[in-house]
N, C-alpha and C positions, 0 to 999 in steps of 0.2 A: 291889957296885956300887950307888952309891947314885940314879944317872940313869938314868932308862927312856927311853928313844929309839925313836920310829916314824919311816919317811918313810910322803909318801901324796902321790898325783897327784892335783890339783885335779881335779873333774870337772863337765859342766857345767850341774849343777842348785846346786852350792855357788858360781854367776858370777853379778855385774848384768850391765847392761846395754852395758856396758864389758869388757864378758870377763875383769873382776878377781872377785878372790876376796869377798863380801860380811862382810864384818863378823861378821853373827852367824854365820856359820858356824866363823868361829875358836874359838870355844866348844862347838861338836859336836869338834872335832880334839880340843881338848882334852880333854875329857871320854871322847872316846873313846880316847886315851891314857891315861889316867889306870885306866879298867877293864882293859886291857891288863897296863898296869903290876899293880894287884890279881892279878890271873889270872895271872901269872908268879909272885906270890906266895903263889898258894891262898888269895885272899881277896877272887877275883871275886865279882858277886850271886850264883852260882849255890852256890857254895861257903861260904857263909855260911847261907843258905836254910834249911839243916838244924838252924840254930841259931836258928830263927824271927829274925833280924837281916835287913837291910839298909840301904844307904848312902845318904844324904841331901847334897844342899849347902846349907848355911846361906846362905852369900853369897860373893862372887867378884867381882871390880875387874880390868878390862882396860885395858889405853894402847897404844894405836898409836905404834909409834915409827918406821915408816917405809913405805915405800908398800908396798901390796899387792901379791902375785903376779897374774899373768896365768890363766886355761883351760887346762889341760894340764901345768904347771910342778909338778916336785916342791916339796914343801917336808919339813922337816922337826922334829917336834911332838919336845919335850921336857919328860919332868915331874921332879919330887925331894920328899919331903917333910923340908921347913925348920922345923917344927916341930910338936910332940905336948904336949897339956895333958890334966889328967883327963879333960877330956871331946870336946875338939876336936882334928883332925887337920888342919893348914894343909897344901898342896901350893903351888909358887911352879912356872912354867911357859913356855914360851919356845917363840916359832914362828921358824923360820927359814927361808930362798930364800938359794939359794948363798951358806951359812956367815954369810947376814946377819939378823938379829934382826928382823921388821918388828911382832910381837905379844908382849907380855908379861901376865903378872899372877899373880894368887894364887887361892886359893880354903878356906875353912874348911868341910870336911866332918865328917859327924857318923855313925855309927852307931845306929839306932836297932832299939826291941823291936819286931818284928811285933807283940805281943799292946797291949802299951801306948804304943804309939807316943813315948815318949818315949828322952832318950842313954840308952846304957851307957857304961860305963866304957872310952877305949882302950885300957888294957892289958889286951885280948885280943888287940889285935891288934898293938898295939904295938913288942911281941919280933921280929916278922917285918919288920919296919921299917928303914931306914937312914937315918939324918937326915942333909943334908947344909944346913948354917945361911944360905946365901946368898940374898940377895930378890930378885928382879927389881924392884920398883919400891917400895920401900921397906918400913917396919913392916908389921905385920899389923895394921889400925887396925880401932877396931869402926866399924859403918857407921853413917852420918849420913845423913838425908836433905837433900836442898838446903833452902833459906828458898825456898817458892814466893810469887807473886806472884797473877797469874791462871792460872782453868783456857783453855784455847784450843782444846783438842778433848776428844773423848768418845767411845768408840766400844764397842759390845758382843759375846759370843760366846760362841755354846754348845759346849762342848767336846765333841767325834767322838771317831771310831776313831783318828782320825790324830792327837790331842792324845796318846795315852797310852804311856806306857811300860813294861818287863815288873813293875815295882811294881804296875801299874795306878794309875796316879797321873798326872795330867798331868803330862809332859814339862816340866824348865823351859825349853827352847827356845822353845816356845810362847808362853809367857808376852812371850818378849823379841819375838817376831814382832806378835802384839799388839798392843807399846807402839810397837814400829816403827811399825804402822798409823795411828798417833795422830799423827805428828811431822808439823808441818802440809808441804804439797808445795812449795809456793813456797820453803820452809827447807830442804829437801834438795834441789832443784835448786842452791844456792849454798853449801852446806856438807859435809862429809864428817866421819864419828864420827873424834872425837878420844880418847876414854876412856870407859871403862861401868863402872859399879859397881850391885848388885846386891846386893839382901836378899830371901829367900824365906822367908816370916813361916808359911804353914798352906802344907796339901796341898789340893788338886781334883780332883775326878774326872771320871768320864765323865758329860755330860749336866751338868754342871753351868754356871749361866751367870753368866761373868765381866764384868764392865764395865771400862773403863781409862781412868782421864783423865789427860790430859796437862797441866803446869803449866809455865806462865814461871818463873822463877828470877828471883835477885836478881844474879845472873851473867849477864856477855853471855855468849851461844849458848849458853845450859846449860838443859834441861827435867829437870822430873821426869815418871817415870810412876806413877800409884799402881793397883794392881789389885784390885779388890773382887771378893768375892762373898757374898753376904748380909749385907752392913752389916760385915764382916769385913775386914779388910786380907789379902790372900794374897799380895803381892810390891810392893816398891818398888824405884824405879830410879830412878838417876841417867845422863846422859849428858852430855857436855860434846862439842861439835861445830870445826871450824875452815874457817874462811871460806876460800872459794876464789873466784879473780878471775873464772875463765869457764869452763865444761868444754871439757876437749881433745877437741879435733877426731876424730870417730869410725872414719874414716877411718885414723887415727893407729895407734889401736887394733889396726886388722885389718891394719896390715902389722908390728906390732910381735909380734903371734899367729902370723902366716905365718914370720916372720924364726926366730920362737922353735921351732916345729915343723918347719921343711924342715931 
């Protein structure tokens, strides 16, 4: 079988302010499907470990294609890998709310050595693999950063307990909270992510202190965020946003929540 399938109930530290599902959190589903998927195939972190190896993501592109779930609504995470190179393993991925698609994207992950931090080769792990060739939202392109313009925020952060993950490595979810923090406010009171794309260049660890500045584009509603630390690039991102007339009435919300759970 080449498609690994989770459901999972939204719950409600993964909701804004609107009782929908946020954005970045569709990138924890996935990811956390994706080690699932591993772990049904003897090739979770833990089970690698012995092999001084673990799994990395290079970069990953997300598109909203349709509105977000509500607090409490199943959905359900789907992963497959669409293609295997000497050295990269791509996975293509899909969120779904009653049989309908609202998240897509891709993602190139890497194996790397405990001892030298650099790839190994996929075929170790390869053979245990099933490719199924289908994209969600097109090629597997390399990543580009946008043509920025100006910077228009700037903000700093020293990485906690709560940054890290069982690599000891900061989390890249982190990272994308972050750049969130940057996106100036009066732009997300009128906009909502349209698409994210994402390159993670070095690792960070704990106590380490990141900076993030935020850039115009040469594109309407589109920022970049670029993430330093020590005069070093550790992650860039892309986001493209889409204007919205006025936010729905909050009210709206809490009977569409009530309607969804009695």
């Amino acid at each position: 079988m080449s498609r690994f399938k989770q459901t999972y109930t939204i719950t409600n530290d993964c909701m804004d302010v609107h009782y929908r599902l946020k954005p970045v959190e569709i990138l924890m589903y996935f990811q956390d499907v994706f080690a699932r998927y591993l772990t049904s195939r003897r090739m979770g972190a833990f089970d690698i470990l012995k092999d001084d190896l673990y799994w990395v993501i290079s970069d990953i592109s997300l598109k909203i294609v349709d509105q977000l779930p509500f607090w409490s609504e199943e959905i359900e995470a789907s992963i497959w890998v669409s293609e295997i190179t000497k050295l990269k393993i791509y996975t293509d991925f899909e969120l779904k709310y009653k049989d309908k698609a609202f998240a897509k994207g891709n993602c190139c992950w890497l194996l790397l050595n405990g001892k030298t931090k650099r790839p190994v080769f996929t075929d170790l792990v390869a053979s245990r693999m099933t490719l199924d060739p289908e994209l969600t939202i097109g090629e597997h392109k390399k990543f580009v950063l946008g043509n920025t313009t100006e910077a228009v925020t700037y903000a700093s952060h020293k990485t906690n307990f709560r940054d890290i993950d069982f690599n000891n490595h900061v989390n890249n979810k982190s990272y994308i909270n972050l750049a969130e923090m940057t996106i100036p406010d009066d732009f997300r009171e009128n906009h909502v992510l349209k698409s994210l794309s994402v390159k993670y260049c070095k690792e960070s660890y704990l106590g380490d202190e990141l900076t993030c500045t935020t850039y115009k584009t040469d594109v309407k509603n589109a920022y970049v965020n670029k993430i330093v630390k020590d005069g070093a690039t550790i992650c860039e991102i892309n986001t493209e946003w889409l204007e919205i007339a006025s936010q729905p009435n909050i009210k709206d919300f809490h009977l569409k929540i009530r309607d969804t759970i009695v």
